[in-house]
Structures are given as structure tokens and as C-alpha cells.
PyMOL Python script that loads the backbone (N, CA, C, O; Angstrom):
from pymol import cmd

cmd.read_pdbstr("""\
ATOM      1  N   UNK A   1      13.100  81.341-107.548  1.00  0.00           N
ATOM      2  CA  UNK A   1      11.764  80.855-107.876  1.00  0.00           C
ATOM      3  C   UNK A   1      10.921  81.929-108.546  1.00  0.00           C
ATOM      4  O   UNK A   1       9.971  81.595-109.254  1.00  0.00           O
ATOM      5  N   UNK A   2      11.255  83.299-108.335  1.00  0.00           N
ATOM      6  CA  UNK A   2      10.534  84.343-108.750  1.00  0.00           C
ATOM      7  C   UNK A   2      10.360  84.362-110.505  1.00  0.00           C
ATOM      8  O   UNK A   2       9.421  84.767-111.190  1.00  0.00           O
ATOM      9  N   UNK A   3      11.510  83.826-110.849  1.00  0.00           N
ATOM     10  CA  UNK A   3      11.498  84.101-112.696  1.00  0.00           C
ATOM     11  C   UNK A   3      10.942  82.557-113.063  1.00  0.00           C
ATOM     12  O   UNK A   3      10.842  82.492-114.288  1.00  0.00           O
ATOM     13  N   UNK A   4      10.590  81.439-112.503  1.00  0.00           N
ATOM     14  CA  UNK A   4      10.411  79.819-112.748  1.00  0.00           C
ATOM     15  C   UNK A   4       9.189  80.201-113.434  1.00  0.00           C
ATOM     16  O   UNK A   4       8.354  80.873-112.829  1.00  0.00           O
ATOM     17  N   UNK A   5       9.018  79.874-114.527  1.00  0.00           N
ATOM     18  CA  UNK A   5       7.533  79.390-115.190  1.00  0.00           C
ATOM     19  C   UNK A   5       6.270  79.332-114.637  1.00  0.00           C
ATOM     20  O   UNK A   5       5.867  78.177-114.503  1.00  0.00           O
ATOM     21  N   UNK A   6       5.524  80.184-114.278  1.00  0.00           N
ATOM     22  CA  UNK A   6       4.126  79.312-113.409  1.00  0.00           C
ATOM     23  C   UNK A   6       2.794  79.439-114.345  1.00  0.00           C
ATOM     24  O   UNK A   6       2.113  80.464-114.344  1.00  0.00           O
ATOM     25  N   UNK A   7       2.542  78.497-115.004  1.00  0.00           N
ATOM     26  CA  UNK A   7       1.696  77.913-116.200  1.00  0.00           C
ATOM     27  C   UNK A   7       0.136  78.737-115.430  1.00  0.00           C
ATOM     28  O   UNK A   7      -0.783  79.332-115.993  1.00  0.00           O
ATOM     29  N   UNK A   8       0.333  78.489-114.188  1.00  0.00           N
ATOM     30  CA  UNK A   8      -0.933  78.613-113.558  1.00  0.00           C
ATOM     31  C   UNK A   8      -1.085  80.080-113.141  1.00  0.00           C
ATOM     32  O   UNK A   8      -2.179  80.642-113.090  1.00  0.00           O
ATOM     33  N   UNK A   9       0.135  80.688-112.834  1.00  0.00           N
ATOM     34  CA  UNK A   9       0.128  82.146-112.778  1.00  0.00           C
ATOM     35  C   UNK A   9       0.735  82.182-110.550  1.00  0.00           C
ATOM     36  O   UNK A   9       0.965  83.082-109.742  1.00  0.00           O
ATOM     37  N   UNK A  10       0.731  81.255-110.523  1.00  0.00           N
ATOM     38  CA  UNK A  10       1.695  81.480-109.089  1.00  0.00           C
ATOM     39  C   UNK A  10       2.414  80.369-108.687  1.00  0.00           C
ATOM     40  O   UNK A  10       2.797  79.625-109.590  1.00  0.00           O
ATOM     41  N   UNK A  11       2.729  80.037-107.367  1.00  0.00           N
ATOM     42  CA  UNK A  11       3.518  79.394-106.477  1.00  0.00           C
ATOM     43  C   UNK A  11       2.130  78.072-106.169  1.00  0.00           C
ATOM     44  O   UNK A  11       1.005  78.518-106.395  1.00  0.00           O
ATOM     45  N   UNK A  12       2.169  76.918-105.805  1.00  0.00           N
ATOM     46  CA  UNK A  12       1.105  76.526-104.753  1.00  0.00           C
ATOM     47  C   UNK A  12       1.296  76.585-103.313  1.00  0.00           C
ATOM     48  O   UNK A  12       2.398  76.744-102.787  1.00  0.00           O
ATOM     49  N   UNK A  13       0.349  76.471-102.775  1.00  0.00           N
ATOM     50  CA  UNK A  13       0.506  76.374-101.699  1.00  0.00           C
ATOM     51  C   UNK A  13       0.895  75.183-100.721  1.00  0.00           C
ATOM     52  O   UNK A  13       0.376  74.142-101.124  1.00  0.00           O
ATOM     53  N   UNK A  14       1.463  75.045 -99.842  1.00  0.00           N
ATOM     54  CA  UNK A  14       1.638  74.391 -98.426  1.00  0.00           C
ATOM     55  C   UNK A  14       0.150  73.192 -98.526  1.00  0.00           C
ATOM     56  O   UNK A  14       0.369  72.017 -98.821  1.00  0.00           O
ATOM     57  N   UNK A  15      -0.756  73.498 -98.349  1.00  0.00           N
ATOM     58  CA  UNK A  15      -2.467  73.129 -98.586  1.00  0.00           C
ATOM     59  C   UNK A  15      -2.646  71.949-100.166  1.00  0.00           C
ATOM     60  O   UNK A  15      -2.987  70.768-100.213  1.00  0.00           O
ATOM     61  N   UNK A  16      -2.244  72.914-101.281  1.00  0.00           N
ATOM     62  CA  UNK A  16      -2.237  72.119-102.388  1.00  0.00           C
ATOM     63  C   UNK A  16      -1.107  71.032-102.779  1.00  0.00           C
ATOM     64  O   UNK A  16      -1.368  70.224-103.670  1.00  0.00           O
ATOM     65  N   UNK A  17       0.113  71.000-102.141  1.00  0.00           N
ATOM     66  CA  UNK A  17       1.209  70.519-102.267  1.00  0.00           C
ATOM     67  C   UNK A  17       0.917  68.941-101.141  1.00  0.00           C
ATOM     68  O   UNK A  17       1.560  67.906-101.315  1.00  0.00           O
ATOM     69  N   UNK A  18       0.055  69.069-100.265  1.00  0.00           N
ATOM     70  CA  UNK A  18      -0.435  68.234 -99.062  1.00  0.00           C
ATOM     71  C   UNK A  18      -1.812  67.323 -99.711  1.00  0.00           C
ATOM     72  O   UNK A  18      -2.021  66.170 -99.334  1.00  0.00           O
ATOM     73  N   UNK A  19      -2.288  67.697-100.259  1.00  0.00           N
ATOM     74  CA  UNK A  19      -3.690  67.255-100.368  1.00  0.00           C
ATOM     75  C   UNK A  19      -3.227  66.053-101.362  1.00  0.00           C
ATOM     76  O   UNK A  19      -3.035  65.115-100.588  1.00  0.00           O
ATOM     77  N   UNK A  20      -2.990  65.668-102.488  1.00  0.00           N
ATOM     78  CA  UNK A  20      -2.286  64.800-103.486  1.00  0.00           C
ATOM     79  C   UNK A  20      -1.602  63.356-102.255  1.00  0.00           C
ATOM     80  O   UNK A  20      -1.648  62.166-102.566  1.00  0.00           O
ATOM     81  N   UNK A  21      -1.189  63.732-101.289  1.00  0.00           N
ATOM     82  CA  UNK A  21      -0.482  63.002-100.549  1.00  0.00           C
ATOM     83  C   UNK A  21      -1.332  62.672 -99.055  1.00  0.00           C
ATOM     84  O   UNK A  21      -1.052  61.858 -98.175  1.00  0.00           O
ATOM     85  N   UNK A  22      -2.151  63.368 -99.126  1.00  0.00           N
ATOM     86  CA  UNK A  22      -3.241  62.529 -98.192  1.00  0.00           C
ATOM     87  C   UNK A  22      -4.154  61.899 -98.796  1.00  0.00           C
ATOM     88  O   UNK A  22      -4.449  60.857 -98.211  1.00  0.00           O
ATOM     89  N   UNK A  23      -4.868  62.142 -99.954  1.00  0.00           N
ATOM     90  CA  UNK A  23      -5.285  60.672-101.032  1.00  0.00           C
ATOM     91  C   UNK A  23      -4.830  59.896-100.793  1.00  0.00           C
ATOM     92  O   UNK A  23      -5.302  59.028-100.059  1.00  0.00           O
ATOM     93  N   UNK A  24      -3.565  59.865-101.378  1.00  0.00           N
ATOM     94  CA  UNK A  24      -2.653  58.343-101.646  1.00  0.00           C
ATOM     95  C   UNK A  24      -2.436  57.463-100.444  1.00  0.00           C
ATOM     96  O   UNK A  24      -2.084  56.288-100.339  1.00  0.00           O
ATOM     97  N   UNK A  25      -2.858  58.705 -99.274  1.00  0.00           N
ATOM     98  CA  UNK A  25      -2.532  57.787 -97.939  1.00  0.00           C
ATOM     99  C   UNK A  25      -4.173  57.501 -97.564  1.00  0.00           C
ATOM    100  O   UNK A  25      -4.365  56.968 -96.471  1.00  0.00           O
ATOM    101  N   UNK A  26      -5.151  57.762 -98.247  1.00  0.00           N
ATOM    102  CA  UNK A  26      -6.218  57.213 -97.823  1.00  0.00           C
ATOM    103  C   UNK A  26      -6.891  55.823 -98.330  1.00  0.00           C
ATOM    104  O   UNK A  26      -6.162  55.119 -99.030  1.00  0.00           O
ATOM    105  N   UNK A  27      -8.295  55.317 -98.035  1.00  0.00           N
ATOM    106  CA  UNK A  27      -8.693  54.446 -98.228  1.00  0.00           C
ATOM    107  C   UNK A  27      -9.707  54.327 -99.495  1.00  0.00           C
ATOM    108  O   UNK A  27     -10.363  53.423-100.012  1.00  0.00           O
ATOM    109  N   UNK A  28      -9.478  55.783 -99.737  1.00  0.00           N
ATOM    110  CA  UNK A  28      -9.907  55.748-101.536  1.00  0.00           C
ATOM    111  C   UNK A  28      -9.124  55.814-102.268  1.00  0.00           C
ATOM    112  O   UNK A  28      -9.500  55.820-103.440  1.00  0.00           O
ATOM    113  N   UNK A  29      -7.418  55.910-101.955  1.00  0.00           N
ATOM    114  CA  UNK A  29      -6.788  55.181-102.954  1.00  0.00           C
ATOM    115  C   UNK A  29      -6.172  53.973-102.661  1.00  0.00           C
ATOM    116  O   UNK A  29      -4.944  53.991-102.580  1.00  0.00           O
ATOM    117  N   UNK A  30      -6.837  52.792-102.461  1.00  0.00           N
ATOM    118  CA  UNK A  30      -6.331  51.890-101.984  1.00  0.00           C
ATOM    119  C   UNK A  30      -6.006  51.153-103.067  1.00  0.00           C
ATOM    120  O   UNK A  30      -5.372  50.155-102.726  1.00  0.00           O
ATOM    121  N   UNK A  31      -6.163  51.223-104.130  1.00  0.00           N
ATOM    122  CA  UNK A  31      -5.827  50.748-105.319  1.00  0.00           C
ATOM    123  C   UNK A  31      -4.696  51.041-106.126  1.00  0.00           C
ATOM    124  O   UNK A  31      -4.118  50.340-106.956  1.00  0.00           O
ATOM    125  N   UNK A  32      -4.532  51.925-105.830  1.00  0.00           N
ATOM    126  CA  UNK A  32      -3.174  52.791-106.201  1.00  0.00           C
ATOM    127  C   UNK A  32      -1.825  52.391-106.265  1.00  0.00           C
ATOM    128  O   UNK A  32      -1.342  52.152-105.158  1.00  0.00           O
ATOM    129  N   UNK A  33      -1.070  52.245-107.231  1.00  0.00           N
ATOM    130  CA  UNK A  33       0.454  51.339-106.499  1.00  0.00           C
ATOM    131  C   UNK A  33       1.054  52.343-107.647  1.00  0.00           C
ATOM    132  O   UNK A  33       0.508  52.642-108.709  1.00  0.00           O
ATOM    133  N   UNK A  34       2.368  52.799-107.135  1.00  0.00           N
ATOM    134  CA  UNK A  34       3.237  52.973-108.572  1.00  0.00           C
ATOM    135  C   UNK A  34       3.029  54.614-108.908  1.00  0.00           C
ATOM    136  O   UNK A  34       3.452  54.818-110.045  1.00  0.00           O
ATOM    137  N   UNK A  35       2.682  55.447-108.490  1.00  0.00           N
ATOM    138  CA  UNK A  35       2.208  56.350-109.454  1.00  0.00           C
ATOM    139  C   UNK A  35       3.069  57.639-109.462  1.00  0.00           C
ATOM    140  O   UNK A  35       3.468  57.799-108.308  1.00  0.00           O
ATOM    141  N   UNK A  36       3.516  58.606-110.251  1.00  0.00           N
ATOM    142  CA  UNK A  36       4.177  59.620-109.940  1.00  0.00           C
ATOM    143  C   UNK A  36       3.026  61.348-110.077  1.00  0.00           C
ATOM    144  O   UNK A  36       2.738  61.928-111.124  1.00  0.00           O
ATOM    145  N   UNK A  37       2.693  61.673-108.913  1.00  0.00           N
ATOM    146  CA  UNK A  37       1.728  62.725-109.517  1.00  0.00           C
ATOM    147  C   UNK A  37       2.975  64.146-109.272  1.00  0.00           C
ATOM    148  O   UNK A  37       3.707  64.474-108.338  1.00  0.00           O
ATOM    149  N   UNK A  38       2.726  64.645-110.542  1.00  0.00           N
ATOM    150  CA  UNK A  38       3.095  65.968-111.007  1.00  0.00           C
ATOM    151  C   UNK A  38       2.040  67.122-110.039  1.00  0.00           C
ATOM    152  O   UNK A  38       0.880  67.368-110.369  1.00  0.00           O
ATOM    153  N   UNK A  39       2.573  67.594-109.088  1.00  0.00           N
ATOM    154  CA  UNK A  39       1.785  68.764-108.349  1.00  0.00           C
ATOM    155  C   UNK A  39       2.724  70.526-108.641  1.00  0.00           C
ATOM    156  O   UNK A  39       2.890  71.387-107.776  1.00  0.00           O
ATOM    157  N   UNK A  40       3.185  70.591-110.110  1.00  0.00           N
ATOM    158  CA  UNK A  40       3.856  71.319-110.396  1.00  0.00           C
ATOM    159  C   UNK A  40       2.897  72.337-111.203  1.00  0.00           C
ATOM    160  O   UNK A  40       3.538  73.018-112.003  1.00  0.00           O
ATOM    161  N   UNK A  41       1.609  72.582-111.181  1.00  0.00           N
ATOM    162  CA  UNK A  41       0.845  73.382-111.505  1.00  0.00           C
ATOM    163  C   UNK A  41       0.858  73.488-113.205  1.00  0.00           C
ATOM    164  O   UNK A  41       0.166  74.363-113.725  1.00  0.00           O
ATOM    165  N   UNK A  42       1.587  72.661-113.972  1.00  0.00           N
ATOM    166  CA  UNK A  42       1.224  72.358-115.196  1.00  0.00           C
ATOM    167  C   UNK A  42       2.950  72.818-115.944  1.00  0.00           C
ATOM    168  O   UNK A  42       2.996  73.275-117.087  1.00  0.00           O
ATOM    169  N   UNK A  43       3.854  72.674-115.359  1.00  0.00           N
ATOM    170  CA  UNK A  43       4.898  73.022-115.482  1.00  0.00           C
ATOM    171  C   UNK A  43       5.796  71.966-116.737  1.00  0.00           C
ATOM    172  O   UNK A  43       6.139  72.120-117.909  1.00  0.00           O
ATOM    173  N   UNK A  44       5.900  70.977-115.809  1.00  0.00           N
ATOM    174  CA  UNK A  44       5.801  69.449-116.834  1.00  0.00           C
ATOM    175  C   UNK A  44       5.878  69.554-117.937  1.00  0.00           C
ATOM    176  O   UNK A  44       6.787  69.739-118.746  1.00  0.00           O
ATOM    177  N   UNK A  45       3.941  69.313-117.984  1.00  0.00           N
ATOM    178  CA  UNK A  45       3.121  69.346-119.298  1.00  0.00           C
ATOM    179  C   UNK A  45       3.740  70.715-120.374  1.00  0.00           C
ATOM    180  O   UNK A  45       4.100  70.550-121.539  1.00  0.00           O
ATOM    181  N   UNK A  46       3.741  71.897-119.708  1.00  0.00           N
ATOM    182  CA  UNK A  46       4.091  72.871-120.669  1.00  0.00           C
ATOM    183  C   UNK A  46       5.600  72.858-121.226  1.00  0.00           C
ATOM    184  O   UNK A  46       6.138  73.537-122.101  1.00  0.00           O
ATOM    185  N   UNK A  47       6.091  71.817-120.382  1.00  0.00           N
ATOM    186  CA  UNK A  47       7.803  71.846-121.040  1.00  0.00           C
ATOM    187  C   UNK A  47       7.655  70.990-122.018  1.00  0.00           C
ATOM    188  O   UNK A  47       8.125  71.417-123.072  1.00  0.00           O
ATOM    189  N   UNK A  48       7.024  69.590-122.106  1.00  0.00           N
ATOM    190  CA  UNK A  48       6.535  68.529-122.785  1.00  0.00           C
ATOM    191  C   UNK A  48       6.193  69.285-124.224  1.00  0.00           C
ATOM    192  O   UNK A  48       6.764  69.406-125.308  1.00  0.00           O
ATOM    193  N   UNK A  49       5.066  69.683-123.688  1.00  0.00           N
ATOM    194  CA  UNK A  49       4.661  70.131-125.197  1.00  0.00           C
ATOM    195  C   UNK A  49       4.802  71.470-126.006  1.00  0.00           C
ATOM    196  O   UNK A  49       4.121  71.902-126.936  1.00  0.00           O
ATOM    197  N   UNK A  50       5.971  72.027-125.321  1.00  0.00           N
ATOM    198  CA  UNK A  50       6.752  73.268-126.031  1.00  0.00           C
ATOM    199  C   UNK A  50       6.045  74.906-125.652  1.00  0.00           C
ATOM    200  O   UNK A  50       6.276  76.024-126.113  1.00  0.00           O
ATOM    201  N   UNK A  51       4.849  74.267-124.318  1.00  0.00           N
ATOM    202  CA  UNK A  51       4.386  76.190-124.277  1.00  0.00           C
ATOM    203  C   UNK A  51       5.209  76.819-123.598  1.00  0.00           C
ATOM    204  O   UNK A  51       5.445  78.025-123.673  1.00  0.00           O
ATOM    205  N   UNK A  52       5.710  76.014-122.872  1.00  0.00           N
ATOM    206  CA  UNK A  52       7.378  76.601-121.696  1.00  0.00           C
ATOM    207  C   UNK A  52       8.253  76.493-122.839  1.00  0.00           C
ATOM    208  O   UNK A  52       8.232  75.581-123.666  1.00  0.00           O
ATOM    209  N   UNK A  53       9.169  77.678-122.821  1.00  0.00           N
ATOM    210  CA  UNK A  53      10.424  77.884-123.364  1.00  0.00           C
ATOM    211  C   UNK A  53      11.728  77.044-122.376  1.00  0.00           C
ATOM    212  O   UNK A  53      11.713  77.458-121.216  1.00  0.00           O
ATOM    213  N   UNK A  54      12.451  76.328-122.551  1.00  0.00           N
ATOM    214  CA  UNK A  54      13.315  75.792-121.625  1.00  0.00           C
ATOM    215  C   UNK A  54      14.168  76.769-120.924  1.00  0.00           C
ATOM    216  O   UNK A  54      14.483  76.908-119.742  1.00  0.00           O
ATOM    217  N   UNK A  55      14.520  77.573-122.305  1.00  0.00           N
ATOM    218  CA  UNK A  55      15.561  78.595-122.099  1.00  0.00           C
ATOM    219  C   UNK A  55      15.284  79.543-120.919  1.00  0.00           C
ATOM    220  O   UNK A  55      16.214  79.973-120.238  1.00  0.00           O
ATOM    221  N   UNK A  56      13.532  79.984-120.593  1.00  0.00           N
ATOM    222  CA  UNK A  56      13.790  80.574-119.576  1.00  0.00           C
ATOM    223  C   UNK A  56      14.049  79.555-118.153  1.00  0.00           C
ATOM    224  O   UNK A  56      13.415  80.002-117.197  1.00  0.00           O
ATOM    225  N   UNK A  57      14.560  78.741-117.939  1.00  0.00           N
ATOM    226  CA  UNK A  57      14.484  77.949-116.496  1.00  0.00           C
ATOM    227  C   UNK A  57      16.394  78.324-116.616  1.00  0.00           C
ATOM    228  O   UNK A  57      17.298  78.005-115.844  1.00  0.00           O
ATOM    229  N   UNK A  58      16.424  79.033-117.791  1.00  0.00           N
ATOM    230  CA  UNK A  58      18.241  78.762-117.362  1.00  0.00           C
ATOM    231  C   UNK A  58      18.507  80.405-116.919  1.00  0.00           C
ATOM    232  O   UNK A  58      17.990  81.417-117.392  1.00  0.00           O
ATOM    233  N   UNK A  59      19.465  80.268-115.880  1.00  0.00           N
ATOM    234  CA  UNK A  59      19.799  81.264-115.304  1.00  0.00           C
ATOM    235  C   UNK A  59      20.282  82.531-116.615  1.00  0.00           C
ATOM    236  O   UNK A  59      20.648  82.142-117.724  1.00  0.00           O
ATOM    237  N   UNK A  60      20.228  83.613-116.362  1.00  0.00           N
ATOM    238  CA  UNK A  60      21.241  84.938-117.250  1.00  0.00           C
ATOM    239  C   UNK A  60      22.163  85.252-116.905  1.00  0.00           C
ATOM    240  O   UNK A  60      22.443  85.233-115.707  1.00  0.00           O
ATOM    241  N   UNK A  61      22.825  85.583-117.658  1.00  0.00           N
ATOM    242  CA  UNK A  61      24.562  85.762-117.481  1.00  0.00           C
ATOM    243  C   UNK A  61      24.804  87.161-117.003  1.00  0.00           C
ATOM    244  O   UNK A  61      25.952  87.553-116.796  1.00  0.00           O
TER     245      UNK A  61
END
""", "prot")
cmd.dss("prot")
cmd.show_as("cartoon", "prot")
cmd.util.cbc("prot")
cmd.orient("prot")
């Protein structure tokens, strides 16, 4: 995990990785059906649109 991409500049936490998933279990998202949330600190998005290099997620020889 030490060499993985972090768009945001670290790891999240335990705290931020939880919070996304007590929404969805609350009664303000009761509307909600279907959804996939990305809690990857912008990891995704930066592979998507080319600011992540792919090449570094692959191991070195």
C-alpha cells in the first residue's frame, strides 16, 4: 500500500471509510437505492482521467 497512488496525499482513515456507510444507513438517505460510492480518496477519478499513471499500481521487477 506504501507505493499505491494517494491523489489526496495519504491512507483514510477507519472514521472516513465508516461515515459514507452510516448515511446510507440513515434516514437522510432514505431515498437512495443503487449507488456505488468511491471512498478511494480520488483514486478512481485520477485513473479515469489520466492524472494516475496506471503503470505505477503495477508491481517492479
Amino acid at each position: 500500500m506504501d507505493n499505491f497512488p494517494k491523489p489526496i496525499g495519504r491512507n483514510s482513515t477507519p472514521d472516513e471509510q465508516a461515515w459514507p456507510l452510516a448515511f446510507l444507513n440513515s434516514a437522510a438517505a432514505s431515498y437512495i437505492s443503487g449507488e456505488n460510492v468511491f471512498t478511494d480518496g480520488g483514486c478512481s477519478g485520477g485513473l479515469m482521467t489520466g492524472a494516475i499513471d496506471p503503470s505505477a499500481l503495477m508491481p517492479s521487477s
